[in-house]
N, C-alpha and C positions, 0 to 999 in steps of 0.2 A: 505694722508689727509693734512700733512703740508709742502709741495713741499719748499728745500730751495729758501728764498726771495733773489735775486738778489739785491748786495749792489745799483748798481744805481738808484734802484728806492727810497733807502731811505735815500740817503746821500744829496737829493736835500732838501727833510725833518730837516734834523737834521742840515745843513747847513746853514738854514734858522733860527736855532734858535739861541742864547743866546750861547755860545760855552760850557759854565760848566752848563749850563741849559739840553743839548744835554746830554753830558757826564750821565749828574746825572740822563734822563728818561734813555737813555739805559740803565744805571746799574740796574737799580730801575727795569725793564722790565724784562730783564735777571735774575733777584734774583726769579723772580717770577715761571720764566717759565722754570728754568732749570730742567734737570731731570722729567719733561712732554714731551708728545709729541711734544710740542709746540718747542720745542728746533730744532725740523729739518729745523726752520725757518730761522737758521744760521747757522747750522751743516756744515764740510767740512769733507774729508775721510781725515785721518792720514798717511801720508805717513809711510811706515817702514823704519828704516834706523839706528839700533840701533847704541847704541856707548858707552862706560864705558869712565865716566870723574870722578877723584875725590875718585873713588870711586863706582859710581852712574848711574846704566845702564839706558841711556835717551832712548826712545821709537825714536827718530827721532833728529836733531839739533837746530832747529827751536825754540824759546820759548817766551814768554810775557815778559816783561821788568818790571819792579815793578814801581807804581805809577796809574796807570790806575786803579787796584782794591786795593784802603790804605786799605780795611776792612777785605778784604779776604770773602764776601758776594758771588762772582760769578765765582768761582772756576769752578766749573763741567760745569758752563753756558760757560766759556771761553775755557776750555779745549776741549769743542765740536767741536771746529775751527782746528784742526788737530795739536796745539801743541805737543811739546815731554814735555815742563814743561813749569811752570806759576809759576811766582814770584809776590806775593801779597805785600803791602805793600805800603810804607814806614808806619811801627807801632813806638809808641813813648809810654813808660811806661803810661802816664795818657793820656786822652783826649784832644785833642785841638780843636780851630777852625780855623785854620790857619791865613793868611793875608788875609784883606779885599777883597769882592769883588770888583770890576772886577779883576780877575786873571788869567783867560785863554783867549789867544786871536788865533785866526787862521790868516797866512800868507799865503794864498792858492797862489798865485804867486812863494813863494817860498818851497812850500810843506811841513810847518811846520809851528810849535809852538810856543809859549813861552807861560809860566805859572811862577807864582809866589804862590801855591798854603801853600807853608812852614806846609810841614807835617798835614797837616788837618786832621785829622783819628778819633775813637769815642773810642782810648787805649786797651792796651795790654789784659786786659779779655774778652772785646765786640771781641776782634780779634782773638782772642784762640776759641774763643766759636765757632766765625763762620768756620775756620776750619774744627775746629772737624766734625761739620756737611756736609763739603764734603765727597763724597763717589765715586761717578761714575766715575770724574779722576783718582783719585788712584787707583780703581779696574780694569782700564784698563794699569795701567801700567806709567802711568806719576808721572813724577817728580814736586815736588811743592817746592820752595823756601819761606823763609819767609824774609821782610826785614828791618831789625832794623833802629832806628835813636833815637834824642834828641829833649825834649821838650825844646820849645821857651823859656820860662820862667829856663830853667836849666843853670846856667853860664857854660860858656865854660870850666872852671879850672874844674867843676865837672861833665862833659860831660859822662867821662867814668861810673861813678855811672848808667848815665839814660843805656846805651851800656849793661852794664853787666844784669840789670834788665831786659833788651830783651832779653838779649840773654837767660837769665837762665826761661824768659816764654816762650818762642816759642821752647826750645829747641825740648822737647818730639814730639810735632807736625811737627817737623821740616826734610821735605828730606835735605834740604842743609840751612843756615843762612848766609844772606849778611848784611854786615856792610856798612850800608850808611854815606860817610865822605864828599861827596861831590855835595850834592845840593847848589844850591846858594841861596836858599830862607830861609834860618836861620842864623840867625846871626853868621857870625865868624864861619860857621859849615868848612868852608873849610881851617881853620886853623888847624886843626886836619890832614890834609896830610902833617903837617912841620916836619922835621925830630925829635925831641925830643919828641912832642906831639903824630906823629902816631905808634913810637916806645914804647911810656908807655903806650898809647889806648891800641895798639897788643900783648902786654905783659901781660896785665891783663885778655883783653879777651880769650887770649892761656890758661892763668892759669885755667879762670875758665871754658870754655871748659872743659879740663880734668877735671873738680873735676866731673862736670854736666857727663859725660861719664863712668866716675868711679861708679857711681851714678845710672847711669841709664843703664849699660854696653851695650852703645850704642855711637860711635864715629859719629858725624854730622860734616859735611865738612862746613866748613865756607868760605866765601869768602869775598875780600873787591871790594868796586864800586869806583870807581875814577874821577875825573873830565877830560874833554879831553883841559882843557887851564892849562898843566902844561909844563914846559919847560924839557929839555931832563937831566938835572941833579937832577930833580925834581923824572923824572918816574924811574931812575936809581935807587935812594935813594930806593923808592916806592919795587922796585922790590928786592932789597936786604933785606929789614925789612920783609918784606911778607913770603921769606924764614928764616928768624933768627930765626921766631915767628910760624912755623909751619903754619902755612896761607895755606890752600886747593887750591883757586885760585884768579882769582881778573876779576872786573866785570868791562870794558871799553868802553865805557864811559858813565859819566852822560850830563847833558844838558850845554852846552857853554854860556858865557857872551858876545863872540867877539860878533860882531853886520856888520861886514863887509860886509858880503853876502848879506845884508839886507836892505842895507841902500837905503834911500827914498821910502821904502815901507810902507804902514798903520801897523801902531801898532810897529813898528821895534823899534820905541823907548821908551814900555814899559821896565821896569826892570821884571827881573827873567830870566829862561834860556829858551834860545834854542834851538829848536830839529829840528828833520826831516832833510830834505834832505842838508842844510846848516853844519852841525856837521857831515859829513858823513866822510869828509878827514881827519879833525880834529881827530877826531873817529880812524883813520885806521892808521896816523900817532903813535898815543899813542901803538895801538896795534903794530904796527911794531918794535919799541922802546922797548915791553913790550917783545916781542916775541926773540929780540936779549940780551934782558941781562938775563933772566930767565931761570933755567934749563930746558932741553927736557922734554917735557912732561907736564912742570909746568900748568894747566888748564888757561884757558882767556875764557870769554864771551865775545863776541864782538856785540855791542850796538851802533846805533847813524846814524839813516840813510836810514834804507834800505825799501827800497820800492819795489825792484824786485826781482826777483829769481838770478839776477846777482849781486845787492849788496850784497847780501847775499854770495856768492860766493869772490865776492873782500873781505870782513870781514874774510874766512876762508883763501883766501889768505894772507892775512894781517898777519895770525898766530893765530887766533880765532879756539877753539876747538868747541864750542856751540853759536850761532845768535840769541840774542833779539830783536822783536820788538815791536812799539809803535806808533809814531805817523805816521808810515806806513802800520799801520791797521786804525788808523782815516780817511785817505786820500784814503787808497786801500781795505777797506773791510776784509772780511774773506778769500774771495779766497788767497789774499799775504800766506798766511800761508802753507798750500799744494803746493802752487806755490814755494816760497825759500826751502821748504825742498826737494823738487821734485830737485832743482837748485842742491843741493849740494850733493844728493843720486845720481845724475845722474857723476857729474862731479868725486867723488870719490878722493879728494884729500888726501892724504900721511894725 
């Protein structure tokens, strides 16, 4: 009755509009129809390809990136696309409205983003609530990430205050929590990766983990997200504090500020970050970095890029245990998703 719709006939649609105009009906659409029949409308098959990361047996490698759903509204509607897990997010203790619009621009030339969106979300109870009310991903087996951050109006000296309040609300709801330290769309947030700063963040958040698990005799793996313009004494540090502090794993990478792949193109010289196919080396550099100074085994997300079933692949080469994506679902649809997990089930790397 509801035969899946082929992404090309509606990306001439949504391309056509407003790009955070686009964004906001599909989600609005998706909240609607998910868990209806109407859901086959997007639906992909799930690749199997199970994996224990963390902790955390993933249904397949493949997963959503956080930023696409801040509310945690279309959980079950995204999970239909064949993820193994979906990371909602970025939540901030109260409600904001982020930065002005215009904030999403499309570079279809260069197969990517930029957004200034700074945490925009409607806070930490509107976002627990919606949660809770998924069902259908989890009962199939998917992993759900939550992913924390700081309100605009929070000074940076008491950054960790808004951090802890995430974490101690999302915990109980939480398969895994990521610590967002690295958007570039709030102020000073990427100052929290400097060595004294993200050693007292990781220190408090380790603490209260434990108490929250004590609590709830239930251990949630946490992980942190990173930016991919940090330099190689930077990700060193990064990777040594992560193990100090008991840190599950770390999520590579968030959106770039370089602007060089880009340049002379429309919109290239908005502010905010980068994504898609420009952050992809970027992206694979950090992981390779990340993958030579941290224990075997230590977990990485690898994020920032991928659009085929072959980037996806170079990302697990890179030393990535699990593949985010994002704006290579904007540009590629839902097929991308069964297609990269298919890529890395097939290939079977170590």
């Amino acid at each position: 009755m509801f035969p899946t719709l082929p992404y090309g006939l509606a990306r001439p649609f949504l391309f056509g509009l407003d790009p955070e105009r686009a964004h906001d009906l599909a989600l609005d659409a998706m909240a609607r129809m998910q868990n209806t029949p109407a859901m086959r409308l997007w639906a992909q098959p799930r690749i199997a390809d199970p994996v224990t990361v963390a902790g955390l047996v993933f249904p397949n490698r493949i997963g959503l990136a956080a930023g696409l759903d801040k509310n945690g509204r279309c959980i079950d509607g995204l999970g239909a696309m064949g993820f193994g897990f979906i990371e909602v997010g970025t939540v901030t203790p109260k409600a904001q409205p982020g930065n002005a619009r215009p904030r999403l621009f499309r570079l279809p030339q260069a197969q990517a983003l930029i957004n200034r969106f700074g945490f925009n979300n409607d806070g930490l109870d509107a976002f627990v609530a919606n949660v809770k009310r998924a069902h259908s991903f989890r009962a199939a087996g998917g992993i759900v990430g939550l992913n924390i951050g700081k309100n605009a109006a929070t000074p940076i000296e008491r950054a960790a205050d808004d951090y802890l309040l995430g974490l101690a609300g999302v915990y109980a709801q939480a398969d895994y929590v990521s610590v967002n330290i690295s958007s570039p769309n709030t102020k000073n947030l990427r100052a929290l990766q400097g060595d004294e700063a993200l050693d007292a963040l990781l220190g408090s958040l380790a603490r209260r983990r434990d108490a929250l698990a004590g609590e709830q005799r239930r251990r949630v793996p946490m992980f942190v997200k990173i930016a991919p313009d940090l330099d190689d004494a930077q990700v060193d540090f990064i990777a040594a504090t992560l193990g100090r502090h008991g840190i599950d794993g770390v999520i590579a990478t968030n959106t770039t500020l370089a602007r060089e792949a880009v340049q002379g193109l429309p919109h290239a010289d908005e502010a905010g970050g980068l994504s898609g196919r420009p952050v992809f080396e970027a992206s694979n550099r950090v992981i390779r970095r990340l993958r030579a100074r941290l224990p075997k085994g230590f977990p990485i997300i690898g994020v920032g890029g991928v659009l085929s079933g072959d980037d996806a692949l170079a990302k697990r080469e890179a030393g990535a245990d699990l593949v985010q994506v994002y704006t290579g679902l904007i540009y590629r649809g839902p097929a991308l998703v069964p297609q990269a997990a298919a890529a890395l089930r097939a290939a079977r790397v170590p």
